[in-house]
C-alpha positions as CSV (number, residue, x, y, z in Angstrom):
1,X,0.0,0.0,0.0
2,X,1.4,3.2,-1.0
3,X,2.2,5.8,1.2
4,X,0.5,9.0,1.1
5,X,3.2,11.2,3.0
6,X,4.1,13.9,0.7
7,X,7.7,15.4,0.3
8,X,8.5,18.6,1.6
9,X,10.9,19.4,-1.6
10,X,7.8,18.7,-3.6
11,X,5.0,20.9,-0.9
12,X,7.5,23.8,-1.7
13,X,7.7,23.3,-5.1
14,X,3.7,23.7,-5.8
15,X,3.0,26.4,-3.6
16,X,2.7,29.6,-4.8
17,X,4.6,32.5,-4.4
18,X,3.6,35.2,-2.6
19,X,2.8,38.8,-3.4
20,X,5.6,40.2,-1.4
21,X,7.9,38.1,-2.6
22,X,7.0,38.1,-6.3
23,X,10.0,40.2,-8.3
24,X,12.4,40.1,-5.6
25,X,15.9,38.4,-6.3
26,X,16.6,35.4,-4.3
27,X,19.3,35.9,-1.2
28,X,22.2,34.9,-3.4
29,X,21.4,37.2,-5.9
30,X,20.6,39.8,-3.9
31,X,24.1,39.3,-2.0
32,X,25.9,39.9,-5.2
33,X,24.6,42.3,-6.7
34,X,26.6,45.4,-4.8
35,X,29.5,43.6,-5.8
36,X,28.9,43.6,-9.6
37,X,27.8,47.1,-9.4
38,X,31.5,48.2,-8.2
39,X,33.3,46.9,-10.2
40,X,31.4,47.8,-13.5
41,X,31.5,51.4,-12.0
42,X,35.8,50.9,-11.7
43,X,35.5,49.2,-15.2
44,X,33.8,51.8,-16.4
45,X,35.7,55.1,-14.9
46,X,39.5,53.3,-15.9
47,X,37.6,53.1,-19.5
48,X,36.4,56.8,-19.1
49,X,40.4,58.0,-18.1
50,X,41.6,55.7,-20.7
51,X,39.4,57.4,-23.2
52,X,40.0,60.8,-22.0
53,X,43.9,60.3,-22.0
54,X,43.9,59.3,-25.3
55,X,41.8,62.2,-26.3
56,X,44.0,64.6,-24.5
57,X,46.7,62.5,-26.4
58,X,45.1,63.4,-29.6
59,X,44.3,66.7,-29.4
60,X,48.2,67.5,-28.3
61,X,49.2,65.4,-31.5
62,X,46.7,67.5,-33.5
63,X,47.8,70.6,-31.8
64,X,51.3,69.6,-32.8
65,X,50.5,69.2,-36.5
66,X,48.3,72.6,-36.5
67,X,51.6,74.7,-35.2
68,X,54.2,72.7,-37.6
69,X,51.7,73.4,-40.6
70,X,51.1,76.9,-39.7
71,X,54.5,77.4,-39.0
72,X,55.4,75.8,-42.9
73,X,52.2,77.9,-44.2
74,X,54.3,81.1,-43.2
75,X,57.6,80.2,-44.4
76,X,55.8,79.4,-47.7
77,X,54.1,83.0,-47.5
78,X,57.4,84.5,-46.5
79,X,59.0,82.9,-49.4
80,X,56.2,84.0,-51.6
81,X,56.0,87.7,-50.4
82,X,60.2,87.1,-50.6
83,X,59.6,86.3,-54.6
84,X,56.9,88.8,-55.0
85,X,59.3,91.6,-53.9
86,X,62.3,90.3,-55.8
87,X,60.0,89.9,-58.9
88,X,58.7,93.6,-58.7
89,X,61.8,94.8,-58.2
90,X,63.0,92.9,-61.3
91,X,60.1,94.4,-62.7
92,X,61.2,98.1,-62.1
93,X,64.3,97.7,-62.5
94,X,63.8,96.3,-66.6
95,X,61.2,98.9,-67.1
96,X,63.7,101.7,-65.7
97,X,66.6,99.8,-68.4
98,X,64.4,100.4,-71.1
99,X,63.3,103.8,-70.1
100,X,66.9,104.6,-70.0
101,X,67.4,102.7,-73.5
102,X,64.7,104.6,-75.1
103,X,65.7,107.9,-73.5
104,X,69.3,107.6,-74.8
105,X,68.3,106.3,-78.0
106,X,66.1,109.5,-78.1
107,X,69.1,111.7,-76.7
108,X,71.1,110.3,-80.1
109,X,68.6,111.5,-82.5
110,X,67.8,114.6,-81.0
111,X,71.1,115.7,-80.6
112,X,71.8,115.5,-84.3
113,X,68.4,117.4,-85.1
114,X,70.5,120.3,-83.1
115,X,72.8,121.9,-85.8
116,X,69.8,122.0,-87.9
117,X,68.0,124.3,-85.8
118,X,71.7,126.0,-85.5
119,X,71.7,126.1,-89.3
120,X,68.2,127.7,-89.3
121,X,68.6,130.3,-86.6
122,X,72.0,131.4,-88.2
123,X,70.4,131.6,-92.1
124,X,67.3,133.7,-90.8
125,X,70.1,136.1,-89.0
126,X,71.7,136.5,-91.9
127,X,69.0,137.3,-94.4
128,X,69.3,140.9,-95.4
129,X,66.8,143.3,-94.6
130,X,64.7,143.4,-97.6
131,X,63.9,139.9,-98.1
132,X,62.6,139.7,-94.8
133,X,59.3,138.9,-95.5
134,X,59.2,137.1,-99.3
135,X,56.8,134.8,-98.6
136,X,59.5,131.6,-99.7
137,X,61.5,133.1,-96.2
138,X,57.6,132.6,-94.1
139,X,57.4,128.9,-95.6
140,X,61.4,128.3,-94.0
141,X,60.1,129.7,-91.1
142,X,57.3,127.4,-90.6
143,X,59.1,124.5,-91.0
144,X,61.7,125.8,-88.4
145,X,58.7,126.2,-86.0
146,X,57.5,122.9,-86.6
147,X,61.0,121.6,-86.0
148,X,61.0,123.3,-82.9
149,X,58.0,122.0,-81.5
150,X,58.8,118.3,-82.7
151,X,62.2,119.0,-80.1
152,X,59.2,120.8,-77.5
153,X,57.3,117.3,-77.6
154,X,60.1,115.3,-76.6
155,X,60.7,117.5,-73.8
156,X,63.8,119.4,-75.2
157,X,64.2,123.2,-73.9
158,X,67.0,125.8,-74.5
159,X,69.2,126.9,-71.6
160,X,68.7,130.0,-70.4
161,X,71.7,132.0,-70.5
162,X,71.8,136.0,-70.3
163,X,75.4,138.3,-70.8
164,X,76.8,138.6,-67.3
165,X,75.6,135.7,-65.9
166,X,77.7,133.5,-63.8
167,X,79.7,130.3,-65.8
168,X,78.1,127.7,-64.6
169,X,79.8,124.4,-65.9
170,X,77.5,122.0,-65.3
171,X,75.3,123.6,-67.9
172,X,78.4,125.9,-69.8
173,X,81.1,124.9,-72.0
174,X,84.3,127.8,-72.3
175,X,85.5,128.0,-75.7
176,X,87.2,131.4,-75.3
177,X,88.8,133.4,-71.8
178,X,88.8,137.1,-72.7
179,X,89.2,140.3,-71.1
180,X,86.2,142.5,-71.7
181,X,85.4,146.2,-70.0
182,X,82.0,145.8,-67.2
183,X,82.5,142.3,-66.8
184,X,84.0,140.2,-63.7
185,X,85.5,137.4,-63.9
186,X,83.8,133.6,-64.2
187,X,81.1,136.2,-65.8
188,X,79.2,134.8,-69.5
189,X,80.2,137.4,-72.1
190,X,78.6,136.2,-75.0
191,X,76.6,132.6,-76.4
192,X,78.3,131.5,-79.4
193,X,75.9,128.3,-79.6
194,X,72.7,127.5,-77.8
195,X,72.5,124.7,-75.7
196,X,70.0,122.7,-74.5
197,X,68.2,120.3,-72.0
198,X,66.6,116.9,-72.4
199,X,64.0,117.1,-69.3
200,X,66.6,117.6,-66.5
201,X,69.8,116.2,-68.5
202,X,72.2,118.5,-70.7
203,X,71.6,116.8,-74.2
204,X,74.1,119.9,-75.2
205,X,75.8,122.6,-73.2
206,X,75.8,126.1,-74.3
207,X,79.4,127.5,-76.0
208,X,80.2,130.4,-74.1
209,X,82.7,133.2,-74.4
210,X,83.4,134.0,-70.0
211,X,85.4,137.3,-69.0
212,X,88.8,136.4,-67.5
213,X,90.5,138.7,-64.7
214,X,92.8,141.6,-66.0
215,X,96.1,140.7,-66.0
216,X,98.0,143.1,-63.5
217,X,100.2,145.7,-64.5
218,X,104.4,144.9,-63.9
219,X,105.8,146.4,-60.8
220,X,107.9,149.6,-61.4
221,X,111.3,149.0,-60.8
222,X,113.3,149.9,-57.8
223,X,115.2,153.2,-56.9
224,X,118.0,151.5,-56.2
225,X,118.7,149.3,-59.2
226,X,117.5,152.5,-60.6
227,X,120.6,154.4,-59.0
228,X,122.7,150.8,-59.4
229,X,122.5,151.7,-63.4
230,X,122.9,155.3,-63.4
231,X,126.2,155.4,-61.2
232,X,129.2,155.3,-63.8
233,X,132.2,152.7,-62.9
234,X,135.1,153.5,-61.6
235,X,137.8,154.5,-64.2
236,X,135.3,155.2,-67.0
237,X,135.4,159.2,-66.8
238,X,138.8,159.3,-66.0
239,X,141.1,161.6,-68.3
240,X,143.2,159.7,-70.1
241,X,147.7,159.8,-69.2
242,X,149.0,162.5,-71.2
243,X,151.1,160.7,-74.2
């Protein structure tokens, strides 16, 4: 005949659980759970340093790299503002070459259209008086005024130069040191040929005739060579020995 004693293992087993013990860990559970929680937490802050060291380490590598590329940036503008400057000045410097070029080229040519002007200025001078106004002589004379404003355009004046003003050699050229009555000396006396001026450069000087200094008059000479050649020597008036 069976028995009809029931196991407490199995009693436990079928009855419910109650309310207040519904959703509530068993013992063991709940003894470990602290535990856990501590050492995620550790886990989780050596994680968070990690992280934020290696961020830190980084941001001080990118730091590095910004400086070293800003510091390359402004070598390269250096250099460029280096090679800007050198090229400008190239730059000036070849435009002022060929300024210089085409200013002596010009200085050539318009130095040679000099003596004709010369030649015009003296031909007019020497046209007598009643031929002064053929109509032929008006025609010469225009074309010397268009010859002298062709020499105007490209900036060629005459020198000013007046009788009695002071020789100047920067501008002057002596051909001939003369006395001359009411002037001083290093005075102009005369122009014998009309110089002139490219802009501020002398493209010809001006021939010029300049007073020179009187030359002094010779001392007189002295009484006593005076005497020296008037005294007779001895034995000259003597009477001569009776024969």
């Amino acid at each position: 005949m069976a028995s009809n004693t029931l196991d407490p293992d199995e009693i436990l087993e079928e009855m419910p659980e109650s309310p207040e013990t519904e959703g509530k860990p068993a013992a063991s559970e709940q003894g470990s759970e602290p535990g856990q929680i501590s050492d995620q937490t550790e886990r989780a802050a050596e994680t968070s340093e990690d992280e934020g060291q290696a961020l830190e380490e980084k941001i001080a590598d990118l730091e590095a790299r910004l400086a070293e590329a800003e510091k390359k940036a402004e070598e390269y503008l250096d250099g460029w503002r280096r090679t800007q400057a050198s090229f400008e000045n190239f730059r000036k410097r070849t435009e002022a070459e060929r300024a210089e070029w085409r200013s002596n080229a010009n200085a050539d040519l318009l130095a040679r259209l000099l003596p004709i002007l010369d030649d015009f200025r003296r031909a007019f001078e020497a046209v007598p008086a009643e031929y002064q106004e053929d109509p032929w002589l008006e025609g010469l004379r225009l074309v010397q005024r268009k010859l002298e404003a062709l020499l105007r355009a490209e900036n060629v004046t005459p020198i000013e130069i007046q009788p009695g003003d002071l020789f100047d050699p920067r501008y002057h050229e002596a051909v001939l040191y003369q006395e001359v009555e009411g002037f001083d000396e290093g005075q102009v006396v005369a122009e014998v040929e009309r110089g002139h001026l490219l802009g501020e450069r002398v493209l010809r000087p001006s021939l010029v005739v300049v007073a020179k200094a009187p030359a002094q008059p010779a001392e007189p000479a002295t009484e006593s060579a005076d005497e020296e050649e008037s005294t007779p020597q001895a034995g000259d008036d003597a009477p001569e020995a009776a024969s």
